[in-house]
GUMI-786151 format. One record per residue: residue in three letters; z, x, y of N, C-alpha, C, O in turn; residue number from 0; chain. Coordinates in steps of 0.02 Angstrom, whole numbers, padded with zeros to 5 digits. Each point is the difference from the previous one (the first is absolute). Layout:
<romars>
type / n.z / n.x / n.y / ca.z / ca.x / ca.y / c.z / c.x / c.y / o.z / o.x / o.y / seq / mol
ALA / Z / X / Y / Z / X / Y / Z / X / Y / Z / X / Y / NUM / A .
...
</romars>
This chain:
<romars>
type / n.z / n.x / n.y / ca.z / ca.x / ca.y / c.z / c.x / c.y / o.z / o.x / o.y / seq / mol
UNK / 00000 / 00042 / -00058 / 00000 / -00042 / 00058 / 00000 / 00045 / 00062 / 00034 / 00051 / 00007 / 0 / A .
UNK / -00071 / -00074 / 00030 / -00022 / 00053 / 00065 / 00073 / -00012 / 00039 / 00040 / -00038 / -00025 / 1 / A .
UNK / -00024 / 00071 / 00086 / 00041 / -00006 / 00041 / -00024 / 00027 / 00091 / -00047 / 00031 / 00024 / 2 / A .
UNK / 00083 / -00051 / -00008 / -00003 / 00010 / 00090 / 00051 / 00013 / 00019 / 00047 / -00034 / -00020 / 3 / A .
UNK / -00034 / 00097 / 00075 / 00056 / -00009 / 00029 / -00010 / -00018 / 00072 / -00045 / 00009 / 00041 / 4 / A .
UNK / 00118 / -00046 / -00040 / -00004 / -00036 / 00063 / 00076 / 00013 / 00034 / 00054 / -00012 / -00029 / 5 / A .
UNK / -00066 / 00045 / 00111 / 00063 / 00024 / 00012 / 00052 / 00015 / -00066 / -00013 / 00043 / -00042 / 6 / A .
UNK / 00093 / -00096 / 00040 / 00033 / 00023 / -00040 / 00003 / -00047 / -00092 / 00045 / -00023 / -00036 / 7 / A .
UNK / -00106 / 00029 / 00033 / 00005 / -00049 / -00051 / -00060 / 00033 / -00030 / -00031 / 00035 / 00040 / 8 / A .
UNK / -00002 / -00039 / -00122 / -00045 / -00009 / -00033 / -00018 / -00064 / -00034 / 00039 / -00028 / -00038 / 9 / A .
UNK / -00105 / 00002 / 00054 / -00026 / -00066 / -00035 / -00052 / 00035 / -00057 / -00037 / 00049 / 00001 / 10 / A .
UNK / 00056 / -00103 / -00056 / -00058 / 00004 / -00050 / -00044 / -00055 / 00007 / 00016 / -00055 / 00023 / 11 / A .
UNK / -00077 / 00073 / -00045 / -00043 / -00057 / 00008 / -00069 / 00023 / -00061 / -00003 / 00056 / -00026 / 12 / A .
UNK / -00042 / -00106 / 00016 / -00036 / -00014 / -00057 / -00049 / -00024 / 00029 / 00016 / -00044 / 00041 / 13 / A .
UNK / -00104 / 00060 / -00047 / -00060 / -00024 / 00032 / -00015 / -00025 / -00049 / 00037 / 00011 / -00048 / 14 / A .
UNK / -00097 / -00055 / 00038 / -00019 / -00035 / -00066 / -00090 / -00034 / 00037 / -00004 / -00033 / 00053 / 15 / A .
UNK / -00037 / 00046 / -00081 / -00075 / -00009 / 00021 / -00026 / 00008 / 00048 / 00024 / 00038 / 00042 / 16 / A .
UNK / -00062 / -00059 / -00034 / -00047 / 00021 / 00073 / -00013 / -00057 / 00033 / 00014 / -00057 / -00021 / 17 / A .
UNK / -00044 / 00072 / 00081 / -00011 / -00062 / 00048 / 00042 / -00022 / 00070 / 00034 / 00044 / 00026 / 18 / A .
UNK / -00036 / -00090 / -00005 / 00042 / -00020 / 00082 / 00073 / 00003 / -00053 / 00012 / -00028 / -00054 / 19 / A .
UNK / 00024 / 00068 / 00091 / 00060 / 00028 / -00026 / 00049 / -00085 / 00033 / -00012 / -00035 / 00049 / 20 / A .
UNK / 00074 / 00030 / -00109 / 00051 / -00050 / 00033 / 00062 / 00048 / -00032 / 00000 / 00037 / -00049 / 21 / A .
UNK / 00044 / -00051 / 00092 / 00076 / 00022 / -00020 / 00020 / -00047 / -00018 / -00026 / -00054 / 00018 / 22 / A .
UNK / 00085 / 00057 / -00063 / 00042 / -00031 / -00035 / 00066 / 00019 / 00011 / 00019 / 00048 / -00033 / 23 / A .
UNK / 00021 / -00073 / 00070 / 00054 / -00001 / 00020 / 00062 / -00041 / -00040 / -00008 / -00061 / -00005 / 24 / A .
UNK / 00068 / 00089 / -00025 / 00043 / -00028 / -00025 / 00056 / -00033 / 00021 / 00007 / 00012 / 00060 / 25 / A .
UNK / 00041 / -00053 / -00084 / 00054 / -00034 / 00041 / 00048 / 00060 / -00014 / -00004 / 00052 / -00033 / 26 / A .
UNK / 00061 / -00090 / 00079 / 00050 / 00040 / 00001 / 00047 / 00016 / -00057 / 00046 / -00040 / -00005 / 27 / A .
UNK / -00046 / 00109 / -00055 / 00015 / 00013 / -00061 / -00058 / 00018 / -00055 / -00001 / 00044 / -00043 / 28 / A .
UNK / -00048 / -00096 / 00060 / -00049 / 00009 / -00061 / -00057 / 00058 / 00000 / -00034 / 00026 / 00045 / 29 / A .
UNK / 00038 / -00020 / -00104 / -00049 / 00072 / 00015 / -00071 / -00018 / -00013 / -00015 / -00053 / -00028 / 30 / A .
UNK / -00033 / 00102 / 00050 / -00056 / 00007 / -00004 / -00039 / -00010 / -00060 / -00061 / -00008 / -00002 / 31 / A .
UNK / 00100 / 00007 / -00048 / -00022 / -00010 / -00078 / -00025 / -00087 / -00003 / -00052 / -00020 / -00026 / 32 / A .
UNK / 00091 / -00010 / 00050 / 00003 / -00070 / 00014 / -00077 / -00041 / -00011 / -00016 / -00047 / -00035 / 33 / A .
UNK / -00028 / 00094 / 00088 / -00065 / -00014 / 00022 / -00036 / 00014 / -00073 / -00017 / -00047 / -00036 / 34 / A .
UNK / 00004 / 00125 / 00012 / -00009 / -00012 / -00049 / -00006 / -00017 / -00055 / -00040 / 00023 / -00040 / 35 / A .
UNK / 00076 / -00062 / 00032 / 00007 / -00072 / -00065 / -00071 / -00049 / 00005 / -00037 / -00012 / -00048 / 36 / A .
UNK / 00028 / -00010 / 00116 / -00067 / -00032 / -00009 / -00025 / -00022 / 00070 / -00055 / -00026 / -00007 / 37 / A .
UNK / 00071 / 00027 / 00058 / -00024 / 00002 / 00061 / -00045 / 00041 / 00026 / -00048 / -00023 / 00032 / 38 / A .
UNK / 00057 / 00114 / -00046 / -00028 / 00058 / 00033 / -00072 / 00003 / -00069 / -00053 / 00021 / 00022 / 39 / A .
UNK / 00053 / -00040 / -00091 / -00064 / -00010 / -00038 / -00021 / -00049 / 00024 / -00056 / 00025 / 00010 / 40 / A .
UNK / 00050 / -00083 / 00014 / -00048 / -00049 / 00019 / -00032 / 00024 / 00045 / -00060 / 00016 / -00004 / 41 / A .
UNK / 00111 / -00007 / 00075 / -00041 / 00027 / 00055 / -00029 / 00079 / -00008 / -00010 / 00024 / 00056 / 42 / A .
UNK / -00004 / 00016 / -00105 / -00038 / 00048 / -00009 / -00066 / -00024 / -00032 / -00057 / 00017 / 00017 / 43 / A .
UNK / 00075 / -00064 / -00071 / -00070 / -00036 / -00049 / -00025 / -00050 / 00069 / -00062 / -00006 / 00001 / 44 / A .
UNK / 00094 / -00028 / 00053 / -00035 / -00005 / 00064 / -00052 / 00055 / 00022 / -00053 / -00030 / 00010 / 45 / A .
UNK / 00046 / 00093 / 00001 / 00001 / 00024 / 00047 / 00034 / 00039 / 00041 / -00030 / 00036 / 00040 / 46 / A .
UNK / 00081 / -00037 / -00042 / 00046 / 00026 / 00068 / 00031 / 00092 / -00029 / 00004 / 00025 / -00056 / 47 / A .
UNK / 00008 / -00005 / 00108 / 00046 / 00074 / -00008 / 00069 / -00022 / -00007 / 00012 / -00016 / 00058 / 48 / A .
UNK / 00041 / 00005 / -00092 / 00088 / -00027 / 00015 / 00013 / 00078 / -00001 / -00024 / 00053 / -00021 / 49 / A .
UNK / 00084 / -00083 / 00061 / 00036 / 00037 / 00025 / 00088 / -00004 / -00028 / 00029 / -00040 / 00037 / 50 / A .
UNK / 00002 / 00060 / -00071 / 00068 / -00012 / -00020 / 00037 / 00047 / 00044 / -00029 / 00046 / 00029 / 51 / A .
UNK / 00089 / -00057 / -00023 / 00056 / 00060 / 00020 / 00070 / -00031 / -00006 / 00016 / -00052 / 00029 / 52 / A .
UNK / 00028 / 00090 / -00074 / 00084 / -00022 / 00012 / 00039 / 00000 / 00072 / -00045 / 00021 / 00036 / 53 / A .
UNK / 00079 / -00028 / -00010 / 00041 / -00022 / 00055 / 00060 / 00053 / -00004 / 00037 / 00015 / -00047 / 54 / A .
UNK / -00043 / 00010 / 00114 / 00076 / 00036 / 00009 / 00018 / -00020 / -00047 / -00005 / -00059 / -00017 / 55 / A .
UNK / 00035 / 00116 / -00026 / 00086 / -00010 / -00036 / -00012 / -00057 / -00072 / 00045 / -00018 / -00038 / 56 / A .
UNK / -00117 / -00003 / 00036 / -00024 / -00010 / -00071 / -00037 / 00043 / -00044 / -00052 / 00022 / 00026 / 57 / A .
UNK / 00063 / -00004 / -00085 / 00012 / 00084 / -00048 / -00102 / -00038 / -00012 / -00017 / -00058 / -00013 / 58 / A .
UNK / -00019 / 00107 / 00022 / 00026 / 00089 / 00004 / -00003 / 00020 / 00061 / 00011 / 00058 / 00016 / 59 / A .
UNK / -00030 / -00111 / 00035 / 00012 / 00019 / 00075 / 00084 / 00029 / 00006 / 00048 / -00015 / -00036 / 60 / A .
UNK / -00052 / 00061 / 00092 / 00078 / 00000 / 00024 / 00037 / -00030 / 00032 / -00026 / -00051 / 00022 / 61 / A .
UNK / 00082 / 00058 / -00006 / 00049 / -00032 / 00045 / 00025 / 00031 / 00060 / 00028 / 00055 / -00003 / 62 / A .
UNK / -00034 / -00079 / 00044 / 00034 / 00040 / 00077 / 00065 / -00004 / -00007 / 00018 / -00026 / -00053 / 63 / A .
UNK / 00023 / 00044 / 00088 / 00070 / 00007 / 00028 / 00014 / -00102 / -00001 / 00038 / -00030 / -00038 / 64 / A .
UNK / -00079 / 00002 / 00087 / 00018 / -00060 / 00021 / -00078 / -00018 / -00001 / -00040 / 00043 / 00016 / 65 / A .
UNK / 00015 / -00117 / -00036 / -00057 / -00009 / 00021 / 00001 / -00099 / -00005 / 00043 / -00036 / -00025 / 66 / A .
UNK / -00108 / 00018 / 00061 / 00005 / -00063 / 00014 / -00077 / -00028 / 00002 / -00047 / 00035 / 00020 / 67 / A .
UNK / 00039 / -00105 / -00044 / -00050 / -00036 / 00005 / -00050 / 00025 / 00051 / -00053 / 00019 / -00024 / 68 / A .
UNK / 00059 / -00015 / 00100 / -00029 / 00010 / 00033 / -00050 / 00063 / -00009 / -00059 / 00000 / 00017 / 69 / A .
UNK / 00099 / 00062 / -00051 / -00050 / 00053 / -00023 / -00065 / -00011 / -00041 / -00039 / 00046 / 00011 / 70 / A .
UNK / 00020 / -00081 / -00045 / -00030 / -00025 / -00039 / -00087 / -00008 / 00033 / -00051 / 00018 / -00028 / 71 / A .
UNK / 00056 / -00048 / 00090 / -00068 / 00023 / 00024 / -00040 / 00065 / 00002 / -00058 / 00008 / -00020 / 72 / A .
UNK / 00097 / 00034 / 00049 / -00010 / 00057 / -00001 / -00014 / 00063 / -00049 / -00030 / 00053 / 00007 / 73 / A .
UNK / 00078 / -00093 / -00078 / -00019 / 00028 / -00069 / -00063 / -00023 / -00008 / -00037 / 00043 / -00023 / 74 / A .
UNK / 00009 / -00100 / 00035 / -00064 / -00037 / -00047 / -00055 / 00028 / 00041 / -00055 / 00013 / -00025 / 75 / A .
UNK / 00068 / -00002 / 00088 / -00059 / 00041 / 00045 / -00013 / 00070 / -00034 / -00044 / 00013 / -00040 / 76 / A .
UNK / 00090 / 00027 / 00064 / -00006 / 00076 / -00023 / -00032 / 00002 / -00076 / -00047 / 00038 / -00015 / 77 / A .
UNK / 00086 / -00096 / -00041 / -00029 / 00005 / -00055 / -00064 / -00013 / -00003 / -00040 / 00037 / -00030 / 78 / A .
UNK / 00019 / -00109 / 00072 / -00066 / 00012 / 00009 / -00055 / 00049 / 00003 / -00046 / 00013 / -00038 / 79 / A .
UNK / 00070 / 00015 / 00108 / -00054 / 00058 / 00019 / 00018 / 00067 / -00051 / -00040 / 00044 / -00016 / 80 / A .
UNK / 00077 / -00046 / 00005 / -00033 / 00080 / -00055 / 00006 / -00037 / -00082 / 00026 / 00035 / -00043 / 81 / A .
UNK / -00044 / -00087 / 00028 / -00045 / -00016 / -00045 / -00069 / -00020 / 00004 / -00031 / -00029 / -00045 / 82 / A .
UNK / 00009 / 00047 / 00102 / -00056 / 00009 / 00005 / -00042 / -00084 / 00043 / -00057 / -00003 / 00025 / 83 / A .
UNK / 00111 / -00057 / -00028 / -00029 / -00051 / 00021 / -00008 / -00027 / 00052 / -00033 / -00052 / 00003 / 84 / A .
</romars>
């Protein structure tokens, strides 16, 4: 699983086909695995590039000192752009 670092944190994240890229963003706890059960294969047999990534402080991403919902934009961007979408 690829990773990014971002300031004080590392995100993992997972690309899956080609095409107009969508992220896949998780709720608060659930991990990135979630998608791949059957959401992130449809929209690849669509067409699309997905995009997965765990959340602050969900394994195998890391955990900060203190972290909060609001960070979460900023993970799915950065993950974005250096996965290439």
């Amino acid at each position: 699983m690829p990773e990014v670092e971002l300031d004080d944190v590392t995100i993992a994240y997972d690309v899956f086909g080609d095409g107009e890229p969508i992220v896949l963003v998780c709720g608060c706890g659930q991990p990135a695995l979630a998608w791949h059960i059957g959401v992130a294969p449809e929209l690849v047999r669509a067409g699309y590039r997905v995009v997965t990534f765990d959340n602050r402080g969900i394994a195998p991403s890391s955990s900060p000192p203190a972290h909060s919902i609001c960070w979460s934009k900023p993970s799915a961007a950065t993950t974005n752009r250096c996965s290439g979408s």
